[in-house]
C-alpha positions, -999 to 999 in steps of 0.1 A, spaced: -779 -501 172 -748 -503 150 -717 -509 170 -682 -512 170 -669 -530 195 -625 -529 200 -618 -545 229 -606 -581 244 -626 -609 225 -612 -643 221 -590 -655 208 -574 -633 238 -579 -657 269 -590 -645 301 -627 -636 314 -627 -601 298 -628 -612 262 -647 -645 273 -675 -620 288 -676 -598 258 -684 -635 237 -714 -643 252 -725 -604 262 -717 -598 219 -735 -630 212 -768 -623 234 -772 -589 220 -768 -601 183 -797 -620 190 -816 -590 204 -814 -566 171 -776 -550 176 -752 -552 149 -722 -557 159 -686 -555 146 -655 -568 166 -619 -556 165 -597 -571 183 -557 -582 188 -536 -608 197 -500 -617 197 -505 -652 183 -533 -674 174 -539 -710 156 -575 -706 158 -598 -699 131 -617 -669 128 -651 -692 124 -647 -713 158 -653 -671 172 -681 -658 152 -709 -673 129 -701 -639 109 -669 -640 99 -675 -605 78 -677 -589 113 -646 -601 130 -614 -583 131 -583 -600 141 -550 -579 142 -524 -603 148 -487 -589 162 -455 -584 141 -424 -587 151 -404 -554 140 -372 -546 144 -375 -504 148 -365 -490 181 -382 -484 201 -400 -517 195 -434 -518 193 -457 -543 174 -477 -509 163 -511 -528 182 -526 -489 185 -515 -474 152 -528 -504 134 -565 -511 153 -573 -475 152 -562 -478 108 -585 -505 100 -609 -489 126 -606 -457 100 -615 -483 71 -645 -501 91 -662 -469 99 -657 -452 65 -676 -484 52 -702 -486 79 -726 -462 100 -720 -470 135 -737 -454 163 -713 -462 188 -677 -473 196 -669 -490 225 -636 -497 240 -634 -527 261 -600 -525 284 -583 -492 286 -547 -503 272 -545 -505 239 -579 -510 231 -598 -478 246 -574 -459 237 -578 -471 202 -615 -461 203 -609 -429 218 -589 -415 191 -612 -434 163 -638 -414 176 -621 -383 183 -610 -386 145 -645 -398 132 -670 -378 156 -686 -411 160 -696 -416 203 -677 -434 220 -684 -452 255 -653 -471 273 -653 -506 293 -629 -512 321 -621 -545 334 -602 -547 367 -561 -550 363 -562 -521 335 -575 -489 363 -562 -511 395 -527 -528 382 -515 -507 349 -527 -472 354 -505 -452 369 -501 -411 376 -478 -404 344 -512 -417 327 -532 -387 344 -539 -363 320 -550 -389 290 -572 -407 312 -587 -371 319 -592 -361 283 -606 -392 277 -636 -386 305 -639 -357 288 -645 -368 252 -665 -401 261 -701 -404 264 -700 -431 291 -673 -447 311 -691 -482 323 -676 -490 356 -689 -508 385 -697 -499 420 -665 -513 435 -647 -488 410 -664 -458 416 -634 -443 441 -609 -448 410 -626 -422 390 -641 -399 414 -604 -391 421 -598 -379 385 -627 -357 395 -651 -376 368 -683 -359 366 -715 -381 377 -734 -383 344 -705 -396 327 -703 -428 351 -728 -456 342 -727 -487 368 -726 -520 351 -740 -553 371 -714 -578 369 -716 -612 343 -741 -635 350 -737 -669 331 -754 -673 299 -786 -698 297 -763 -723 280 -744 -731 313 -775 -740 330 -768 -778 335 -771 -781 369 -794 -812 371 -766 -830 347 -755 -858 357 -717 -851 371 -685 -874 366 -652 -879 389 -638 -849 371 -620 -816 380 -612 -791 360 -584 -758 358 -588 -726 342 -561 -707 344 -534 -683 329 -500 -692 345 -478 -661 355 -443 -659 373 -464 -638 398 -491 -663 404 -496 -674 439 -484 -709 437 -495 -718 469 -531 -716 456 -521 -749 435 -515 -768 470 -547 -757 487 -564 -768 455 -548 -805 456 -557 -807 500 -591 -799 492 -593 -827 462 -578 -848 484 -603 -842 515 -632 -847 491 -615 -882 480 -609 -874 447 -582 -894 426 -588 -888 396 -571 -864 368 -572 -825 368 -582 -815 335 -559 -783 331 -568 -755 304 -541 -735 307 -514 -714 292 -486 -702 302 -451 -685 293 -430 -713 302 -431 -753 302 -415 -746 339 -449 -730 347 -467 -764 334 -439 -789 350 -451 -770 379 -483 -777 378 -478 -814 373 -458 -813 405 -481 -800 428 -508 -822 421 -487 -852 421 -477 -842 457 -516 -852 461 -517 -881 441 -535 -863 409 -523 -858 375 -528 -833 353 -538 -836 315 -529 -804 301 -553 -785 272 -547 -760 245 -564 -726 246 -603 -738 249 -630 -715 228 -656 -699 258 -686 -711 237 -671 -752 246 -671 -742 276 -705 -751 296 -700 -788 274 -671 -787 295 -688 -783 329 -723 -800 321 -706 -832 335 -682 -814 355 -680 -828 391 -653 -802 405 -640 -765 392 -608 -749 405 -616 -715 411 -586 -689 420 -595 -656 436 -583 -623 419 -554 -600 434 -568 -583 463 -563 -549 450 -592 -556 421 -620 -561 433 -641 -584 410 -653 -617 413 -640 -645 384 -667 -653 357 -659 -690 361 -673 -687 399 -704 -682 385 -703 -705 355 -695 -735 377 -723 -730 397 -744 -726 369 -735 -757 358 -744 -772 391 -705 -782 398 -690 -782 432 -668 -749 438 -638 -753 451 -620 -719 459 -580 -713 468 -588 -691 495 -602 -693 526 -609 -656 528 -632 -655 498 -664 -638 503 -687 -668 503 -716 -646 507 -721 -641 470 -715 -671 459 -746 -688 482 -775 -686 456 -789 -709 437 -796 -718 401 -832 -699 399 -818 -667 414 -788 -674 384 -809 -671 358 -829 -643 372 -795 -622 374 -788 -632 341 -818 -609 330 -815 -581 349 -775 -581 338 -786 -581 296 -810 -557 301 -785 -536 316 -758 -538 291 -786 -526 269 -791 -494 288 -753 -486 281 -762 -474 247 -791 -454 253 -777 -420 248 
């Protein structure tokens, strides 16, 4: 299987492109070729810390331009050098990971090229950005792709755009990769913080991470990977906790392959929910208990039922949720 993959993929933080890593890098090692084009506004990390095959990486970074309306032209240019990567290479497939700009990008690469073309949602693209002006795109597109991958949750966004059955292939959600199996490791006095810092964050969430620390008898530092638009967001931060006695050491943008070194001698991960209106579970939920690290969630309404399995059943999920991806290109 030769594919094209334009979608999220670091260095674009956030669980969407952190999943496609390790999904990408599992199937690399089951036979698929792979090449990934992707965007971001600004990076200072090299194309090598992403992919051993630096040949098949794609990074188009955004310019500033001063035409009006603006637009850093993120489409226009993706789907060009996706003209020039497919004129080079046979591809069987293009898929579209995250429907704004980056399925759209494949949609007209394939609608241009003839090549198929599956499309990947996440959660905030169909339950945050759509909306109804966006109607009669997102119904050409069902119309023109082979497969939309969605998940069960989703399935009431697109059987009201009247999608036809055949088109809609159910995804399991991300399981952890093997590498983040460390959960007979043995764990240190440390807590860490994933997060991307938003003016519409819940702040709250901060405090009911510091009462919890604080009920477990933790003193120590919160290791914070974050980033954020503004240092007031980080100043923030550092507030809160210190309203608990904790400090926080702050972290550039971490690589998701670091990761599980991160949590092998992890004692505590901060976990924040997701918006209510998307209904997905976060990745690192089920990379800290992977990693055997204790869970500690900013909600008291989170739906603790999934989250009670152990390690075994982990890896056995893991399995099932590969050989699924796999099925998504069997057309």
């Amino acid at each position: 299987m030769n594919l094209l993959y334009i979608g999220k993929y670091p260095p674009l933080e956030g669980g969407v492109g952190a999943a496609a890593f390790w999904r990408i890098k599992e199937l690399r090692t089951r036979g698929y070729n792979i090449d990934i084009l992707t965007a971001k506004n600004k990076s200072e990390i090299y194309v090598s810390e992403f992919n051993t095959d630096a040949q098949k990486y794609h990074l188009i970074q955004s310019k500033s331009c001063w035409h009006i309306p603006y637009s850093p032209l993120l489409l226009e240019r993706m789907v060009s050098y996706g003209l020039k990567l497919v004129s080079n290479n046979k591809f069987d497939c293009i898929e579209g990971n995250y429907i704004f700009p980056f399925g759209i990008a494949a949609w007209i690469l394939s609608r241009i090229t003839g090549v198929p073309f599956v499309l990947r949602h996440a959660g905030s693209d169909i339950w945050r950005v759509y909306n109804p002006e966006l109607e009669d795109i997102f119904k050409q597109i069902i119309k023109d792709t082979t497969r939309i991958i969605t998940y069960e949750e989703s399935l009431p966004f697109w059987n009201a755009l009247n999608t036809p059955k055949g088109k809609l292939f159910i995804s399991k959600h991300y399981a952890p990769s093997k590498e983040f199996w460390n959960a007979g490791c043995l764990k240190q006095e440390k807590a860490v913080f994933f997060h991307k810092l938003t003016p519409k964050w819940n702040w709250a969430q901060l405090d009911f991470f510091g009462s919890q620390l604080k009920q477990q008898g933790y003193k120590g530092y919160v290791e914070c990977y974050c980033v954020g638009e503004s240092d007031e967001m980080f100043m923030n931060v550092k507030k809160v906790f210190g309203k608990y006695g904790l400090s926080a050491h702050f972290h550039e943008f971490v690589f998701p392959g670091k990761v599980p070194d991160i949590l092998k001698d992890t004692k505590y991960i901060l976990v924040s929910d997701v918006p209510s209106n998307i209904p997905e579970m976060p990745n690192l939920l089920f990379e800290g208990l992977a990693s055997g690290c204790n869970v500690l969630l900013d909600s008291e309404n989170f739906n603790l039922d999934i989250i009670n399995f152990k390690t075994k059943e982990l890896s056995v999920n893991y399995e099932a949720y590969i050989k699924n991806q796999m099925e998504i290109y069997n057309f």
